[in-house]
PLY file of the C-alpha trace (Angstrom):
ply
format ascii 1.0
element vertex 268
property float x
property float y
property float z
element edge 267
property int vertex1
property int vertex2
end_header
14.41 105.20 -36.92
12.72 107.31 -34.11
11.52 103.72 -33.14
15.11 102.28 -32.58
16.08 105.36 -30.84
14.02 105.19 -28.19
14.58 101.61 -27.58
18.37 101.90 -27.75
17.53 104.70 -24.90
15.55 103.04 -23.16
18.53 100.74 -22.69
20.63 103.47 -20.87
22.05 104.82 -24.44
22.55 108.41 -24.48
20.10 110.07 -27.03
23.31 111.35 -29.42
24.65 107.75 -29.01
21.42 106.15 -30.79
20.79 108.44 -32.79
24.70 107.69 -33.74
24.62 103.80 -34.36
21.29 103.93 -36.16
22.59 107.00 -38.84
25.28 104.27 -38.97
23.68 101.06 -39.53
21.43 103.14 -42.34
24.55 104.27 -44.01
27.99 102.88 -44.09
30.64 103.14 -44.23
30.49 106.77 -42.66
33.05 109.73 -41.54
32.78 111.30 -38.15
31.25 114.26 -40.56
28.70 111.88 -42.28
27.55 110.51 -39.20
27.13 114.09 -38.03
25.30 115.20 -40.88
22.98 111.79 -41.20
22.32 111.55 -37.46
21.51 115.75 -36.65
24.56 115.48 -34.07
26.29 118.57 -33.68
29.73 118.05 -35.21
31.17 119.42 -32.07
30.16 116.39 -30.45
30.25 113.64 -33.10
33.79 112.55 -32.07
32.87 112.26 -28.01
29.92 109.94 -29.44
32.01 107.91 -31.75
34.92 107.10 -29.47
32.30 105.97 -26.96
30.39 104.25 -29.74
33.97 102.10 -30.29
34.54 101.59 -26.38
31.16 100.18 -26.18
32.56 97.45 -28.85
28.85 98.99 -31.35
31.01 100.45 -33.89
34.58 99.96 -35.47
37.07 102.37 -37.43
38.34 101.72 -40.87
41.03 103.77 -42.57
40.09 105.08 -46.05
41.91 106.66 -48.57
41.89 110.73 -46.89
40.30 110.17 -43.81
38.78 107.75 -40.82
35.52 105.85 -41.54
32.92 103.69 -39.28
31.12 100.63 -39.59
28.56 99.62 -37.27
28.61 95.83 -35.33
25.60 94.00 -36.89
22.24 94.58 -34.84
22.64 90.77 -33.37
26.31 91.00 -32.44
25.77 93.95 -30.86
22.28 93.01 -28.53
24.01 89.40 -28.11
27.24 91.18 -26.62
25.02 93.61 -24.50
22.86 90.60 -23.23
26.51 89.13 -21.94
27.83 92.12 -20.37
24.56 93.16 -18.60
24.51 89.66 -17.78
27.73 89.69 -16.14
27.12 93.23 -14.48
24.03 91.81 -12.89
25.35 88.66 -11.51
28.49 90.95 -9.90
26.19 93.21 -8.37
23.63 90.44 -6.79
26.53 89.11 -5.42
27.80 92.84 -3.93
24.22 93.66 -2.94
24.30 89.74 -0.84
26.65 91.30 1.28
24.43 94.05 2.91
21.76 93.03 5.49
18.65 91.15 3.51
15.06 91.29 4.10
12.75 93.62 3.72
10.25 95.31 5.95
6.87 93.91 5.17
4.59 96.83 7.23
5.25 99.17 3.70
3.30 99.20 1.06
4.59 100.34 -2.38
2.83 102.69 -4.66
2.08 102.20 -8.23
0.28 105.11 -10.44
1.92 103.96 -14.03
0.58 101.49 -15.99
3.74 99.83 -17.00
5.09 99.71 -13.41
2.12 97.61 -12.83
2.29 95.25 -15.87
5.93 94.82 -15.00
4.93 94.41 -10.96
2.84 91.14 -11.91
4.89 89.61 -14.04
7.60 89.63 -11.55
5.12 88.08 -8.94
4.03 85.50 -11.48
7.45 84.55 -12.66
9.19 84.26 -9.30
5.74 82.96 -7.66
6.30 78.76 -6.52
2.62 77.78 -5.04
0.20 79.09 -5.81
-1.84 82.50 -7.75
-5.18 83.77 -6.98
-5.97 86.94 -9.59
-8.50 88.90 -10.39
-8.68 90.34 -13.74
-10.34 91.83 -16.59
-9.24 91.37 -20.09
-7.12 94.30 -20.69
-4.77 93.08 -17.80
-5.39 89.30 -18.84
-3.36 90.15 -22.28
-0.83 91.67 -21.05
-0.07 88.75 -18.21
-1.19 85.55 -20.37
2.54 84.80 -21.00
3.90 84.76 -17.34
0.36 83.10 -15.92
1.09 80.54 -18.67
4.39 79.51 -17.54
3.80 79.61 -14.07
1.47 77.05 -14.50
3.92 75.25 -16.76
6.14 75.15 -13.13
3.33 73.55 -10.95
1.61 76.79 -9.50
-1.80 76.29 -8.85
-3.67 78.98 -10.16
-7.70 80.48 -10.09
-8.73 83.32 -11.53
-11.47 85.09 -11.50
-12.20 86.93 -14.82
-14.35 89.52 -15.61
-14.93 89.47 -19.05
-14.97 86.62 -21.72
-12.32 84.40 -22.71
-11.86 80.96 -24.66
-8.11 81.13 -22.86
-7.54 78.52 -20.38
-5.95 79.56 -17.44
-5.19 76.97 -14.04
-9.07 76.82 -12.86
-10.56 80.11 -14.48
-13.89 81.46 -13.10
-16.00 84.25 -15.07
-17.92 86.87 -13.02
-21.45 87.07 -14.21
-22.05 91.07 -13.55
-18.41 93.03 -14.89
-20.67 95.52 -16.75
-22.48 96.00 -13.60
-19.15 96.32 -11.76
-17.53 98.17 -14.53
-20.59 101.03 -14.48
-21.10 101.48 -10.58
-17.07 101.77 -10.19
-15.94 103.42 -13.47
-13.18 101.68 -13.36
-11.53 97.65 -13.65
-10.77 96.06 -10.46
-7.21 94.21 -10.29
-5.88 91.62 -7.50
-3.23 89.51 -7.47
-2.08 87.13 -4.51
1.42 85.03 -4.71
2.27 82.53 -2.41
0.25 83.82 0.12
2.98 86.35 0.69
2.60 89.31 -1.31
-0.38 91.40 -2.81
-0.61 94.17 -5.69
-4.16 95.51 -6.00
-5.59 98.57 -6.83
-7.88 100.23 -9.51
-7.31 100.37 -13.21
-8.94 103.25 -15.27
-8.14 103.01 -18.93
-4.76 102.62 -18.59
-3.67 104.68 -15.52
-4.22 102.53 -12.10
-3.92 103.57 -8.45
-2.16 100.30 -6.76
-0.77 98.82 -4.14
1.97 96.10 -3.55
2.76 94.99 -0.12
3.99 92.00 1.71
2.38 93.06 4.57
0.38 90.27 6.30
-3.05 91.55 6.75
-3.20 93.69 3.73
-2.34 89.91 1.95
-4.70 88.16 4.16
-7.63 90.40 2.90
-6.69 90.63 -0.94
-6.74 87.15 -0.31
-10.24 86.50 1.24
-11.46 88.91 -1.26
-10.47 87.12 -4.22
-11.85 83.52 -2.91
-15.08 84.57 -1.42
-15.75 85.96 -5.13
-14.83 82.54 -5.94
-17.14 81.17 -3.45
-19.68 83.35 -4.96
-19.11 82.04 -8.48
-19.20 78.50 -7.42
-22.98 79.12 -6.36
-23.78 81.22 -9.86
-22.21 78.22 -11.46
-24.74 75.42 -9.96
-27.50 77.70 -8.84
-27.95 80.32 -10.95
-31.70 80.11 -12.12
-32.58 79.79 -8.49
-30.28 82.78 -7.43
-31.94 85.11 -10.54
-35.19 84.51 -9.61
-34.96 85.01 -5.84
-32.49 88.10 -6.38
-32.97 89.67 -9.51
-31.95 89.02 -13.31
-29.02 91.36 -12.44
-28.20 89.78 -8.49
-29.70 93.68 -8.07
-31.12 92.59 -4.21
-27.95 90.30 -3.62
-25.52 93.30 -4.92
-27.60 95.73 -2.35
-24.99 95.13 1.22
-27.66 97.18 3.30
-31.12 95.14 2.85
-31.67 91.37 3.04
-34.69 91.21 0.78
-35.58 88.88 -2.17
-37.37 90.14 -5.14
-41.23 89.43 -4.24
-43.24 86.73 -5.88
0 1
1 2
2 3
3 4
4 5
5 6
6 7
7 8
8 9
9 10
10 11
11 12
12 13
13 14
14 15
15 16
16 17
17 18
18 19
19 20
20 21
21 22
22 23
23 24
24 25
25 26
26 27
27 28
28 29
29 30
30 31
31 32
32 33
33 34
34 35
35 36
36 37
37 38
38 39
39 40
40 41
41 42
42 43
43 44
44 45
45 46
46 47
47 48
48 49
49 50
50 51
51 52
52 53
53 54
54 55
55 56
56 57
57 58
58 59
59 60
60 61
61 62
62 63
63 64
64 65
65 66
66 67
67 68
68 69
69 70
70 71
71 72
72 73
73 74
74 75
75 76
76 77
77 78
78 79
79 80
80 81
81 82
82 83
83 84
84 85
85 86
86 87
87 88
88 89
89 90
90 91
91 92
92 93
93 94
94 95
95 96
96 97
97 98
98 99
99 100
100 101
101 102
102 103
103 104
104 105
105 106
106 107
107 108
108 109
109 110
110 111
111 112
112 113
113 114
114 115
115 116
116 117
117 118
118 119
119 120
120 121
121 122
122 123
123 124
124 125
125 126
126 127
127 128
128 129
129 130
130 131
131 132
132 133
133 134
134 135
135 136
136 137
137 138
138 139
139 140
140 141
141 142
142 143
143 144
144 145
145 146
146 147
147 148
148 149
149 150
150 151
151 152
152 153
153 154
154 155
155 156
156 157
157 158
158 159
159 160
160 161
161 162
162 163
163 164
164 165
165 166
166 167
167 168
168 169
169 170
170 171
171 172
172 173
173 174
174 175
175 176
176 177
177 178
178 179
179 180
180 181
181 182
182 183
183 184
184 185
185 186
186 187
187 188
188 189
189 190
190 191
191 192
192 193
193 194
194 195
195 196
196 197
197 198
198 199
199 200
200 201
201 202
202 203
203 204
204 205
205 206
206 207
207 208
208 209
209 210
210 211
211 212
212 213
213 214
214 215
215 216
216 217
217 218
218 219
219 220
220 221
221 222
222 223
223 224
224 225
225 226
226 227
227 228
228 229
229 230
230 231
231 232
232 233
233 234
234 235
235 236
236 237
237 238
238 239
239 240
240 241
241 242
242 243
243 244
244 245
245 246
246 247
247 248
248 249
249 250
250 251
251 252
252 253
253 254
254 255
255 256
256 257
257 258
258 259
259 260
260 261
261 262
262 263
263 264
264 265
265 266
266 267
C-alpha cells in the first residue's frame, strides 16, 4: 500500500488523496468515516479529499440505507482515463508553449547530480535521437538504457558503443574496452558519454549511483565528447587486430601505453 502511494504521488496526487483511493480500492464500499479511519486521514479532512477524489472521475458515491458510501473506479479505468487527460493537457500546452519564441541557447550547459535525472536525460536523447549514437558505458548504465538503445536502432540510428564491462547483448556495433578495472581503480568511479546526432552531449562521472554530469548542446563541448568517444574506438580497433603485439611492446596491462608522459616500450 505504501508502494501505491508513492506512485499515485509521484503522479501529482496529494498524499491524503492516495492514501484515499487505495483505503478505498482495499475496502469497499466505504463511508467518508471508513475511509477516514482505513486511510489515517483526519476526519476533518476526509470530505475535502473525497469530493476531489469524485471531481477527478477516481471514485463515485452510492446512497445506502443511513448514509453516503464510495466505490473506487477500477485501477485500469482510472490510469486509462488519466493517460487521456494528461494526454490532452500535454498536447494543449505544446501547442501554447509553440507560440513563445523557440530555440534554445546552446553556450549552457545543464547540470545533473541525481541519478534518475540522468537515466531519464539519455533516454530522452536516445528516443528523440534520428542519426546516429556514440556511448560510452559501463554495465550499470547499459541496463538501465538497453530498452531505448534497442529501439533506436529499431528506427535506423547507427549506433557504437564502447562498453566497459562484459556483455552477450548486442547493441548497433558494440566495442569492449580491454582495461575497465584499470579505469575503474585509478578513477574510482564509471565514466559515462553519450553523443546524439552530433548535436548534443551528456557526460560526466558516475559513482555508485550518484553522478556529476553534464548535458549541453554546445558545439565544442559536443565536438570533444565526440572525439573522445571515437578515438577510444580507434583504440579498440587496434586491441582488436593487434593485441599480442600491443601487450608485449606495452605491457600485459597497456601500463607504458596508459602512462601520457613517457613514450617508452617495455624492454626486451
Amino acid at each position: 500500500m505504501d508502494s501505491a502511494v508513492t506512485r499515485l504521488k509521484q503522479l501529482g496526487f496529494s498524499d491524503y488523496e492516495a492514501k484515499a483511493y487505495t483505503a478505498l480500492l482495499k475496502e469497499n464500499p466505504s463511508t467518508a468515516y471508513e475511509i477516514s479511519k482505513n486511510s489515517g486521514i483526519p476526519s476533518s479532512k476526509v470530505y475535502e479529499v473525497v469530493k476531489r477524489l469524485e471531481s477527478r472521475r477516481m471514485i463515485q458515491s452510492i446512497h445506502g440505507e443511513r448514509s453516503t458510501m464510495f466505490i473506487p473506479a477500477p485501477p485500469d479505468e482510472f490510469i486509462e482515463n488519466y493517460r487521456r487527460v494528461t494526454d490532452e493537457s500535454l498536447s494543449a500546452a505544446r501547442s501554447e508553449l509553440k507560440k513563445f519564441k523557440t530555440g534554445i541557447d546552446a553556450s549552457y550547459t545543464w547540470h545533473i547530480k541525481d541519478y534518475e535525472g540522468l537515466i531519464l536525460k539519455a533516454k530522452r536523447m536516445l528516443d528523440t535521437c534520428r542519426h546516429s549514437v556514440l556511448l560510452s558505458i559501463w554495465p550499470a548504465e547499459l541496463e538501465e538504457l538497453a530498452q531505448s538503445i534497442n529501439s533506436a536502432e529499431g528506427r535506423g540510428v547507427r549506433i557504437a558503443l564502447v562498453h566497459h564491462g562484459t556483455t552477450n547483448t548486442k547493441f548497433g556495433q558494440l566495442y569492449r574496452h580491454p582495461v575497465e578495472d584499470t579505469i575503474y581503480a585509478r578513477k574510482g568511479a564509471r565514466g559515462f558519454a553519450l553523443v546524439a546526432d552530433s548535436k548534443e552531449v551528456l557526460t560526466g562521472k558516475i559513482e555508485g549511483r550518484v553522478p556529476e554530469a553534464i548535458w549541453s548542446m554546445n558545439e565544442g563541448f559536443v565536438m570533444m565528447a565526440e572525439d573522445y568517444i571515437r578515438h577510444d574506438i580507434y583504440v579498440m580497433k587496434i586491441v582488436q587486430r593487434f593485441d599480442p603485439l600491443l601487450k608485449e611492446t606495452f605491457g600485459a596491462r597497456y601500463e607504458k601505453l596508459r602512462d601520457v608522459h613517457t613514450n617508452e616500450e617495455n624492454p626486451h
